[in-house]
C-alpha positions as CSV (number, residue, x, y, z in Angstrom):
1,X,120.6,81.6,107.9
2,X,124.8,81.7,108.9
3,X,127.2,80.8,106.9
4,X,130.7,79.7,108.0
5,X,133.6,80.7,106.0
6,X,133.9,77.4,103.5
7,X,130.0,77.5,102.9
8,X,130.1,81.5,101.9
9,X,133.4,80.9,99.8
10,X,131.6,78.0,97.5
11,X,129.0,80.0,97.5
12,X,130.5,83.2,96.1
13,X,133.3,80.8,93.4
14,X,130.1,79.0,91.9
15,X,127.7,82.9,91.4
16,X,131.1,84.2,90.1
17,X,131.8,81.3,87.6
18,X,128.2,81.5,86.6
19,X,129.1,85.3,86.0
20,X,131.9,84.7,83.6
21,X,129.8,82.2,82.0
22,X,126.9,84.7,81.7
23,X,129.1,87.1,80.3
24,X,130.9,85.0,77.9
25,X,127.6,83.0,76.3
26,X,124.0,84.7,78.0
27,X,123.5,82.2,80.1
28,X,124.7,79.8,82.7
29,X,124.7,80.9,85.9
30,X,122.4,78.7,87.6
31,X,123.9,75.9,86.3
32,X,126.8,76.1,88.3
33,X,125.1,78.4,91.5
34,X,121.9,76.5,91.9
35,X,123.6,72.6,92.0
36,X,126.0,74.0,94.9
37,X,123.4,76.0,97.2
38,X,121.2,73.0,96.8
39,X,123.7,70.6,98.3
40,X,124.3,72.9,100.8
41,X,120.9,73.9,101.7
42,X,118.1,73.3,99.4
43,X,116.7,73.8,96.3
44,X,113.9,76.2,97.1
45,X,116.1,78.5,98.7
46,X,118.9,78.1,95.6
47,X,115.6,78.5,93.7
48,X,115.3,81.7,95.3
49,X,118.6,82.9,95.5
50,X,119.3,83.5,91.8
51,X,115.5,84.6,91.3
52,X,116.7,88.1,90.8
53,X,120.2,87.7,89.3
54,X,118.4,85.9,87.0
55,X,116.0,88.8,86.2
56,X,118.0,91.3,86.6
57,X,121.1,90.3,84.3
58,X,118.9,89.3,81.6
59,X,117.2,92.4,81.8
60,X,121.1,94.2,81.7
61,X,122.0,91.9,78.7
62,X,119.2,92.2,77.1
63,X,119.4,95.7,76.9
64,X,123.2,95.8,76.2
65,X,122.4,93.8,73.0
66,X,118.5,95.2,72.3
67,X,119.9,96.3,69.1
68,X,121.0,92.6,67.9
69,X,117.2,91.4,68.7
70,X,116.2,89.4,66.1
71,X,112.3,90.2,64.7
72,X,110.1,91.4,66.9
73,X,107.4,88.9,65.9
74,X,109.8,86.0,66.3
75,X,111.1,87.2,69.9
76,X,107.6,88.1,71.2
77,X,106.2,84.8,69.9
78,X,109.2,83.3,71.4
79,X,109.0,84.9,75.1
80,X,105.1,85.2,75.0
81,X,105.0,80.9,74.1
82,X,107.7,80.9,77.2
83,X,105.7,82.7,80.0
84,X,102.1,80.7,78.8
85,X,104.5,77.3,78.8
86,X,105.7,78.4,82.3
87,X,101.9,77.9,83.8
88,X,101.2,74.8,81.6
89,X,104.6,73.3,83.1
90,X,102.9,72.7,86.2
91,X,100.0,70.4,85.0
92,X,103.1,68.3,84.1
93,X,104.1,67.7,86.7
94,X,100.8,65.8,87.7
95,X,101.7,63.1,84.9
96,X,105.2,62.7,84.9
97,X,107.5,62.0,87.7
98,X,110.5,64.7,87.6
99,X,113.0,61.8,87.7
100,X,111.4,60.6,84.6
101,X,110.9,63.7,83.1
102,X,114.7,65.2,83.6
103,X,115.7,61.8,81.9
104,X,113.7,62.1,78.9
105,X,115.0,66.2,78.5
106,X,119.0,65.2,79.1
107,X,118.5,62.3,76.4
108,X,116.8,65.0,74.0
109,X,120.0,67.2,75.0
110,X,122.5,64.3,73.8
111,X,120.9,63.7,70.8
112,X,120.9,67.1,69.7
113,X,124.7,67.4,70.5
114,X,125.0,64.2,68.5
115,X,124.0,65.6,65.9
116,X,125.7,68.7,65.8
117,X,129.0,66.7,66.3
118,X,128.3,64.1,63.5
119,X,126.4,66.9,61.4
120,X,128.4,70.1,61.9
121,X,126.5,71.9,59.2
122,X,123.2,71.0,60.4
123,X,121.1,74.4,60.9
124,X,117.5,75.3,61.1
125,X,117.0,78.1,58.8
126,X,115.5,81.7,59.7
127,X,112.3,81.0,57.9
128,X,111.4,77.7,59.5
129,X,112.7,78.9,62.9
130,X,110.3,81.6,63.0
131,X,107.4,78.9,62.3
132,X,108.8,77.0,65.0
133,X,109.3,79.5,67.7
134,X,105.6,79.6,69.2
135,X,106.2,75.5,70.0
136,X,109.7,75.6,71.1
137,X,108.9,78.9,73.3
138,X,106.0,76.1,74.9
139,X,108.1,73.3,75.1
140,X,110.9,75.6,76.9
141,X,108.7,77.5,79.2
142,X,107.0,74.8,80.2
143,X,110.0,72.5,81.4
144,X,110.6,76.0,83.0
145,X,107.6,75.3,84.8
146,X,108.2,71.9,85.6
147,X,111.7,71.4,86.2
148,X,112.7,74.7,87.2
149,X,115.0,75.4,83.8
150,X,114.5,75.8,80.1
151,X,117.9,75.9,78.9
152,X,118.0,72.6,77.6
153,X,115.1,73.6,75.4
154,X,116.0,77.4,74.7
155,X,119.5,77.5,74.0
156,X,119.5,74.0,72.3
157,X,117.0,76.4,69.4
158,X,118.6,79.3,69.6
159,X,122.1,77.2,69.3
160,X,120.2,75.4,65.8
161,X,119.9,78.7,64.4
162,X,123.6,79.2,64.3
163,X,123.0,82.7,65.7
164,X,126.1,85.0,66.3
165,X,126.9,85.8,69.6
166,X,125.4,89.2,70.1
167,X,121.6,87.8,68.1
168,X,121.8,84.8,70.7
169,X,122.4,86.8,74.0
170,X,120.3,89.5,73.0
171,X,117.3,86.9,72.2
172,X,117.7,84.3,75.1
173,X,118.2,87.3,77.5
174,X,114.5,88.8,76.7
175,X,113.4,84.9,76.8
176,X,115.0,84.7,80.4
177,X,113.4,88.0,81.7
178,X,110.3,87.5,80.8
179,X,109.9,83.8,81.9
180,X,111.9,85.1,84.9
181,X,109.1,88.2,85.9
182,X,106.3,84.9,85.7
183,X,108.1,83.4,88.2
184,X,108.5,85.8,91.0
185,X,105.3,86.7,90.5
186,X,104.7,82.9,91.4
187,X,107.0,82.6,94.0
188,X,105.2,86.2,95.4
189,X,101.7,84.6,95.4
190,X,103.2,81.7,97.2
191,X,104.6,83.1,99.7
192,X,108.1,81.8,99.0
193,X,109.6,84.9,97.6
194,X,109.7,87.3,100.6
195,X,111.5,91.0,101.3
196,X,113.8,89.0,103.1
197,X,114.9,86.2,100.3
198,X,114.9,89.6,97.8
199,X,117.8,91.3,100.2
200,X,119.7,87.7,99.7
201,X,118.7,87.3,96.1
202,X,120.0,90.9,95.1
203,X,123.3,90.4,97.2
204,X,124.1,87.2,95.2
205,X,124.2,89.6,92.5
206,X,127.2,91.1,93.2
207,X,129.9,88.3,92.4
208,X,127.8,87.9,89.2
209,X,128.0,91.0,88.0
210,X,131.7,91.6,88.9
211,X,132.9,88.7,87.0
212,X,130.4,88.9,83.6
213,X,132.9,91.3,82.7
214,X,135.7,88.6,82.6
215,X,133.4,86.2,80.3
216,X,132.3,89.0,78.3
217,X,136.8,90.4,77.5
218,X,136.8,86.3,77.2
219,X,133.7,85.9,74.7
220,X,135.6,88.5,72.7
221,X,138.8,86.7,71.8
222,X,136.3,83.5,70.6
223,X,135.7,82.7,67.0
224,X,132.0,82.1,66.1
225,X,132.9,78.2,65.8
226,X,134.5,78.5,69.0
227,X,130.9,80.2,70.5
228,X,129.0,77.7,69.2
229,X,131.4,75.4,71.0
230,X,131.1,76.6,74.0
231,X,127.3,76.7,73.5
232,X,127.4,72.6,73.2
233,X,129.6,72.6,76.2
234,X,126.9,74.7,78.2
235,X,124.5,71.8,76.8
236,X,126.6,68.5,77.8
237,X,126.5,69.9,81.0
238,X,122.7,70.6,81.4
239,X,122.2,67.2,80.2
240,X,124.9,65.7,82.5
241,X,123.1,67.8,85.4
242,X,119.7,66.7,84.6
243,X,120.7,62.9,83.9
244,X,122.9,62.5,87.4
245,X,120.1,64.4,89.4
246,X,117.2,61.8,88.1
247,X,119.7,58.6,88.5
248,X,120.9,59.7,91.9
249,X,117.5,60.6,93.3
């Protein structure tokens, strides 16, 4: 596939603002990369594109911050509900249309941020997030599955728990991988994931990785509050991303 000069350069702007947004809150690179390869090509091969910038930064992160982790029996109940969700997502998608689906999760996303915004004190404690964290893993790996993204899910419980910055990356990052692994394995057994789509998939990496850097000296000067802010703003636009691909479908 050739690219003219416009087409690389959105390209390359959109993986390096998911980078500083990686490096400034753990996640959000596909938000911004997968939209904009999508319009200009399609979704299975934006799909593919970030498949191992995905893995592979979570996998970085994760390791950066693996001493911020937060229980093991919390993360692997977590990660291990995720990657079981992942295959479940799929029979999903035999019931619900997507459209109708993706509307249903961006409305779940807005009322969550509702209520942070009108209850700014509003947490889920430690004790009854580690109850919940076989369920939410489920319900997030398997919009994963169906959808192609658990963030709405993921951060939206990790963001509940009020987490500090270093607990949060460190947690969703060993979420991401592992979901992450299930997936190429997929795309592998499908025959969609190929030695060639790899050689694209790990050159995407490079903007990503040269701009983390940038969100992370960023993420550094940011208050808790302003974190958790920035958190909601990463949710808004999930929701506003899920809620304009339905309605314009």
């Amino acid at each position: 596939m050739t690219l003219d000069l416009t087409q690389l350069a959105i390209v390359f702007a959109c993986l390096a603002a998911g980078g500083i947004l990686k490096g400034a809150t753990g996640a959000g690179a596909p938000i911004l990369a997968v939209p904009a390869m999508a319009m200009l090509f399609d979704v299975k091969f934006a799909v593919v594109v970030m498949v191992m910038p995905n893995l592979l930064t979570n996998i970085w992160q994760g390791w950066r911050f693996r001493h911020h982790l937060l229980p093991p029996s919390f993360v692997l109940a977590f990660a291990g509900a995720g990657t079981a969700g992942v295959l479940l997502g799929t029979l999903v998608l035999a019931f619900f249309s997507q459209r109708m689906l993706s509307l249903v999760v961006a409305g779940a996303v807005f009322a969550y941020i509702l209520l942070r915004l009108t209850r700014p004190d509003w947490k889920i404690a430690y004790p009854l997030a580690s109850r919940l964290s076989l369920p939410a893993g489920l319900a997030a790996g398997m919009l994963q599955g169906a959808s192609g993204i658990s963030a709405p899910f993921s951060i939206s419980f990790l963001n509940a728990m009020r987490l500090e910055r270093p607990k949060f990356i460190a947690t969703i990052s060993f979420f991401f991988a592992a979901i992450t692994g299930l997936q190429i394995v997929s795309l592998i057994y499908l025959g969609i994931f190929s030695g060639h789509s790899a050689l694209i998939s790990m050159g995407a990496m490079l903007p990503i990785l040269a701009f983390m850097p940038v969100g992370a000296a960023l993420a550094r000067r940011l208050s808790k509050e302003s974190f958790d802010r920035a958190i909601l703003i990463l949710l808004g636009l999930l929701a506003l991303k899920l809620a304009y691909g339905a309605l314009a479908a």
